[in-house]
C-alpha atoms as one frame of an Amber mdcrd trajectory, in Angstrom:
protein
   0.627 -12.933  -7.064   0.350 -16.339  -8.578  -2.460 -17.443 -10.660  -3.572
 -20.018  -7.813  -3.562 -17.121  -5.486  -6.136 -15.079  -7.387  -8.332 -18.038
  -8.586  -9.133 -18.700  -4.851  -7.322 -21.818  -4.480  -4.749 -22.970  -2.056
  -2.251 -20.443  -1.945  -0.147 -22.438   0.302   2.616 -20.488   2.307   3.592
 -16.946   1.121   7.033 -16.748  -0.997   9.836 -14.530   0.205   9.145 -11.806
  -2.472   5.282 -12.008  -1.094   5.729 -11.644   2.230   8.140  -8.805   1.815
   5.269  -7.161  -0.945   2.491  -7.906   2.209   5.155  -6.251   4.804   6.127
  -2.881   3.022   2.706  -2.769   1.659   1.161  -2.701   5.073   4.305  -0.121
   6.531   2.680   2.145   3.296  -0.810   1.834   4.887   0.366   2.442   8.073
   1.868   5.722   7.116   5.460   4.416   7.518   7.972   5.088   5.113  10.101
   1.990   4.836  13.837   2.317   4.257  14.555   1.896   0.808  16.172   2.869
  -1.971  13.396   1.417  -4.602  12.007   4.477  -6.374   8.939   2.368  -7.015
   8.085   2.590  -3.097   8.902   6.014  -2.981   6.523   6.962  -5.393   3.928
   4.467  -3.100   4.613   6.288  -0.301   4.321  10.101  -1.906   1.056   8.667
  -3.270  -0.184   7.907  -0.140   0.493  11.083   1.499  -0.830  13.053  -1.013
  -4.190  11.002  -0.802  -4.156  11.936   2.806  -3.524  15.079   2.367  -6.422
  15.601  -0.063  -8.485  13.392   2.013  -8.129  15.879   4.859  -8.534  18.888
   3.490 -12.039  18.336   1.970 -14.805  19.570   3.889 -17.314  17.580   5.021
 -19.973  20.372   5.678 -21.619  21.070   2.655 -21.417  24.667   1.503 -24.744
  26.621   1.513
């Protein structure tokens, strides 16, 4: 992100490498794993799914 993106003013349109960040960032949140080779987005996406998994096995009833 540039550093007129994060002080707030114009950001204009959205570079290549940004828009391609915003779309596999948004697959990730989705719970898609996009095809790719990049071990960085692998490790996103294991991340992720281990967040959900934790998220879902936590028990909202508290014990007594």
């Amino acid at each position: 992100m540039t550093p007129e993106r994060l002080s707030g003013e114009d950001p204009g349109e959205l570079s290549a490498e940004e828009h391609l960040t915003d779309v596999l960032l948004d697959a990730l949140a989705a719970g898609q794993m996009p095809d790719s080779g990049d071990p960085a987005l692998r490790l996103l996406a294991a991340l992720a799914d281990d967040v959900d998994q934790r998220r879902s096995s936590v028990s909202m009833t508290p014990s007594t």
